[in-house]
Backbone as numpy.savetxt, mean C-alpha at the origin, in Angstrom:
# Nx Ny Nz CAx CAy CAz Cx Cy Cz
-1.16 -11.27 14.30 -0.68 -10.86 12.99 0.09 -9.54 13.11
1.23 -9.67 12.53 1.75 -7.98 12.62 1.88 -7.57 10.99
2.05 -6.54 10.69 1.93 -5.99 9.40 2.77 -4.56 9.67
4.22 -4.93 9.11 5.28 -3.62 9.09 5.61 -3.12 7.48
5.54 -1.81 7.53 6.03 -1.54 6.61 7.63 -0.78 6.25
7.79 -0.41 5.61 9.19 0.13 5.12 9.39 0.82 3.68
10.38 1.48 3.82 10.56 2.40 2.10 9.71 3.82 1.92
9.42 4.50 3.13 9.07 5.59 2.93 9.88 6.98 3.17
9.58 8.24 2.69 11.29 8.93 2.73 10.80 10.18 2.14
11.76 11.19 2.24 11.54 12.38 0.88 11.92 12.31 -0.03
11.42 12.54 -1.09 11.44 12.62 -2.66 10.85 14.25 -3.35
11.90 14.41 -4.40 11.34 15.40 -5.09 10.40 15.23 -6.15
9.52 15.97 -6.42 8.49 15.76 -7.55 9.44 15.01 -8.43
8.83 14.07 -9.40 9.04 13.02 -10.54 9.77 12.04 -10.02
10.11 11.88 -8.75 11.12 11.22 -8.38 10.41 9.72 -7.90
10.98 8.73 -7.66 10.29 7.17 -7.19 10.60 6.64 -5.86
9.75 5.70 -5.80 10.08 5.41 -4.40 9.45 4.02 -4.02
9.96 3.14 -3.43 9.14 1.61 -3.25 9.06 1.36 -1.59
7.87 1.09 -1.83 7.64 0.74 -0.17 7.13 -0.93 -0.18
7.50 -1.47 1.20 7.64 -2.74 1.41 6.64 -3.22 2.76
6.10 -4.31 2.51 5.04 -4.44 3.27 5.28 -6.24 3.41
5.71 -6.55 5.08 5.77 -7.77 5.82 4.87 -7.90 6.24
4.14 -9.27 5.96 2.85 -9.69 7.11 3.61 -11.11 7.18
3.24 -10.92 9.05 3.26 -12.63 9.61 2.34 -12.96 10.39
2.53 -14.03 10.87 1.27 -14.55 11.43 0.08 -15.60 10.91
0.23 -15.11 9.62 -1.15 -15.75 9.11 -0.08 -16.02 7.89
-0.91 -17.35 7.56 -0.80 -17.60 6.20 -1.01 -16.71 4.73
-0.30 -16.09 4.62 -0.05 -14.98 3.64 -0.64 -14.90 2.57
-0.53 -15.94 1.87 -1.18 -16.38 0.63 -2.22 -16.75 0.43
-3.06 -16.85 1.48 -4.92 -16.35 1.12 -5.36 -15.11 1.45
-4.39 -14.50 1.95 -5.31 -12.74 2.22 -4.72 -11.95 1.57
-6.04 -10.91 0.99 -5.80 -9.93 -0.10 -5.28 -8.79 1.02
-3.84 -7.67 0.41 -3.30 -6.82 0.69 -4.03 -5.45 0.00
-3.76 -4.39 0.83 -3.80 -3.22 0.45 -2.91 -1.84 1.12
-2.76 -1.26 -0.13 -2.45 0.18 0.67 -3.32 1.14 0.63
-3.20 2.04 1.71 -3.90 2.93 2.01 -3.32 4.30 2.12
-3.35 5.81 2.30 -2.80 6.81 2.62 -3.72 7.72 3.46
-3.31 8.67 4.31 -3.64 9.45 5.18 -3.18 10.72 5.00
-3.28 12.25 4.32 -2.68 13.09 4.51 -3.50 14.17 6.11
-2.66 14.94 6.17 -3.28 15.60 7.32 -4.42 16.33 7.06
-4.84 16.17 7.89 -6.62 16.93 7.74 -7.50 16.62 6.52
-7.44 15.04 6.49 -8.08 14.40 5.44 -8.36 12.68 5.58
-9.34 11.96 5.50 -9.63 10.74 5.76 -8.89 9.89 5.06
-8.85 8.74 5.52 -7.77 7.87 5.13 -8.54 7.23 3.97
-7.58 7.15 2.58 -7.99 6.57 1.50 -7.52 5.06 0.72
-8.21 4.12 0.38 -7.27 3.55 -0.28 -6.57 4.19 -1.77
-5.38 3.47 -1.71 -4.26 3.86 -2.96 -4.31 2.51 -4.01
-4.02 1.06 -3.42 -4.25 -0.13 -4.40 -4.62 -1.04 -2.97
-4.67 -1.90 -4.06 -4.86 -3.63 -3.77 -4.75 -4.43 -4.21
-4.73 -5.56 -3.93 -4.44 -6.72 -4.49 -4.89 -7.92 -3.72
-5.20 -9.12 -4.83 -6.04 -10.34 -4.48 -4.88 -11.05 -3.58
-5.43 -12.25 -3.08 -4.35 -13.19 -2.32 -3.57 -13.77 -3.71
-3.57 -13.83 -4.84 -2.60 -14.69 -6.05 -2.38 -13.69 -6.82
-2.63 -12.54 -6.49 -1.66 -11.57 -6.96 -2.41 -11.18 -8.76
-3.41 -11.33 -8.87 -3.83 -11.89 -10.10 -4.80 -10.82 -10.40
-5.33 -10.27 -9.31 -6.63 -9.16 -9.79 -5.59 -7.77 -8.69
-5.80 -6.79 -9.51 -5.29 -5.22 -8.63 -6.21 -4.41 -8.69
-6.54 -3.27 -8.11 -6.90 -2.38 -7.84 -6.53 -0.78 -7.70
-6.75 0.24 -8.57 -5.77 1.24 -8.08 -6.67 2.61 -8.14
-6.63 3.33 -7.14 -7.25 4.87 -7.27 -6.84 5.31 -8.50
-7.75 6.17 -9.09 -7.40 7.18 -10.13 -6.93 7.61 -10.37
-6.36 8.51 -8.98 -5.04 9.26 -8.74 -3.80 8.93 -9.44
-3.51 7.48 -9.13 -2.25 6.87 -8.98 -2.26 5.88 -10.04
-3.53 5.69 -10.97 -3.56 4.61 -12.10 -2.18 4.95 -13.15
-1.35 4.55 -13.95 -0.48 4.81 -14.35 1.02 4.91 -13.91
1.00 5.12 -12.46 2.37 5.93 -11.78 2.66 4.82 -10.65
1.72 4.13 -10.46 1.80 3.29 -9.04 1.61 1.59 -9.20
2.49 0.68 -9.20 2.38 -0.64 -8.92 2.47 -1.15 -7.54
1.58 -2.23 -7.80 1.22 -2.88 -6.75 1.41 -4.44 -7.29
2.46 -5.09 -5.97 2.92 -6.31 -6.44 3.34 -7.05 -5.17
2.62 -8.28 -5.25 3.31 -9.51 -4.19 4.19 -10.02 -4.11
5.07 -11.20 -3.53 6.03 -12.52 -3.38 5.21 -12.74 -2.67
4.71 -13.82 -2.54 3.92 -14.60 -1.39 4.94 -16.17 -0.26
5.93 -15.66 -1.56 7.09 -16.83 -0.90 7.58 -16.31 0.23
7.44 -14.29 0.15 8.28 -13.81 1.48 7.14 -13.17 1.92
6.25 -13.47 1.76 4.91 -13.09 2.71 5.63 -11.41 2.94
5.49 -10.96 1.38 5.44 -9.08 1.10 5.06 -8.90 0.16
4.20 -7.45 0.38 3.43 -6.75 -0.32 4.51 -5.59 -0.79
4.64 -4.70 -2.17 5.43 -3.65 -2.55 4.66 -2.95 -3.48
5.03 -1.79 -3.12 4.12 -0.62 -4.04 4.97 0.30 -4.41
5.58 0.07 -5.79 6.15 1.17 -6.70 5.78 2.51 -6.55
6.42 3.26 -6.73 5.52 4.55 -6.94 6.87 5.32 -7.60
6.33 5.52 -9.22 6.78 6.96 -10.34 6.17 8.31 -10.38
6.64 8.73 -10.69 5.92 10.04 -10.72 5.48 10.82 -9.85
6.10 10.91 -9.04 5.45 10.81 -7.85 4.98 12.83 -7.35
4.23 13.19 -6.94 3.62 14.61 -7.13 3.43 14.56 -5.99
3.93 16.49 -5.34 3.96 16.69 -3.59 2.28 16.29 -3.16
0.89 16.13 -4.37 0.02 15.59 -3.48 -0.05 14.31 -3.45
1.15 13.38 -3.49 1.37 12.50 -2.69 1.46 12.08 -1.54
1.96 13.47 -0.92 2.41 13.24 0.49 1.46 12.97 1.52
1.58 11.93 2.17 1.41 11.47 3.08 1.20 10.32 4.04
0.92 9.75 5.39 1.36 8.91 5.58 0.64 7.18 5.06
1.69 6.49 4.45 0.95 5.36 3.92 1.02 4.51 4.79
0.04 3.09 4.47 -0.47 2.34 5.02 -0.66 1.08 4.30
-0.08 -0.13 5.10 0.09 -1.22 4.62 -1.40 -1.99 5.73
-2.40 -2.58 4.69 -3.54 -3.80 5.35 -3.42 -4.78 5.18
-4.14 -5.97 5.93 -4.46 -6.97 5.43 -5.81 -7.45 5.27
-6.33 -8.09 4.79 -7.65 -8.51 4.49 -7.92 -10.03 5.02
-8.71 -10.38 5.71 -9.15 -11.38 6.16 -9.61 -12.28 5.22
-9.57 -12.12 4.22 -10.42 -12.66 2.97 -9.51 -12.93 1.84
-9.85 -13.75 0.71 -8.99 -13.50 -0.90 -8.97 -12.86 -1.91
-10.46 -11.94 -1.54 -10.69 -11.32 -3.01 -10.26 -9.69 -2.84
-10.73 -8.59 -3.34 -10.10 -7.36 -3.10 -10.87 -6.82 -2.28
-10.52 -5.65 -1.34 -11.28 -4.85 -0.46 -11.04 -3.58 -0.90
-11.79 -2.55 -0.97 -11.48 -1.31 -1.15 -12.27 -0.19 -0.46
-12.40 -0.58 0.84 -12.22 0.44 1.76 -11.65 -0.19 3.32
-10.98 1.18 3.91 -10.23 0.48 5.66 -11.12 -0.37 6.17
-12.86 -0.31 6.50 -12.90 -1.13 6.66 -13.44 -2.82 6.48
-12.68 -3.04 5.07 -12.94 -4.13 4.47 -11.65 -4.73 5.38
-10.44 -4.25 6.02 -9.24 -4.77 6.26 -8.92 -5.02 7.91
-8.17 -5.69 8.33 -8.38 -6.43 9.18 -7.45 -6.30 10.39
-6.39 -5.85 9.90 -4.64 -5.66 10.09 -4.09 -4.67 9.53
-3.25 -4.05 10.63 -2.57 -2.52 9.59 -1.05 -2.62 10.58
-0.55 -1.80 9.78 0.72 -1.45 9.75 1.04 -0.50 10.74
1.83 0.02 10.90 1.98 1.52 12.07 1.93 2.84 10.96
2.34 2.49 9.72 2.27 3.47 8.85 3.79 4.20 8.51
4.23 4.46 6.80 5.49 5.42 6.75 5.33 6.59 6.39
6.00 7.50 6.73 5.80 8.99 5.99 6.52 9.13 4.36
5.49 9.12 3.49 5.84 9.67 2.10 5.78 11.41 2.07
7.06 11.91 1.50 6.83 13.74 1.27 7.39 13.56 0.18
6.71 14.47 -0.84 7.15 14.81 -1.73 7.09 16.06 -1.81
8.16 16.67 -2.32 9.00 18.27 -2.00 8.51 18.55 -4.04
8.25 19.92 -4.09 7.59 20.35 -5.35 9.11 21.41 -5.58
């Protein structure tokens, strides 16, 4: 299974940004996706998730309001909006996969990861 992501970059506070998340390998459309983030000198958190039908989400507190999380399962990708976006955003995100259909919400509920992109947001 590989799991790449894409769409990460600098942004100034309020500014948006969409990141893109390919999984192959596996049949796409029974495993639940997630993102995750990492800033430096801090444990890796989840940010959202989502079921394999795209039907149940999940989202930190943080980011409830400012951040979508959304499938195509036709192109076997995961995408995560992000408005509003605030310099304690920054840092590096993370595209999973889940071995399973329903939601996971912690790393290790997930199975498959990404190499990871750098999000900065400049204040």
């Amino acid at each position: 299974v590989q799991v790449v992501e894409s769409g990460g970059g600098l942004v100034q506070a309020g500014g948006s940004l969409r990141l893109s998340c390919a999984a192959s390998g596996r049949t796409f459309s029974g495993y639940a996706m997630g993102w995750f983030r990492q800033a430096p000198g801090k444990e890796r958190e989840i940010v959202t998730a989502i079921n394999s039908s795209g039907g149940s989400t999940h989202y930190a507190d943080s980011v409830k309001g400012r951040f979508t999380i959304s499938r195509v399962n036709a192109k076997n990708t995961v995408y995560l909006q992000m408005n509003s976006l605030k310099p304690e955003d920054t840092a590096v995100y993370y595209c999973a996969l889940r071995l399973a259909g329903g939601l996971g919400f912690a790393p290790t509920d997930y199975n498959y990861w990404g190499q990871g992109t750098q999000v900065t947001v400049s204040s």
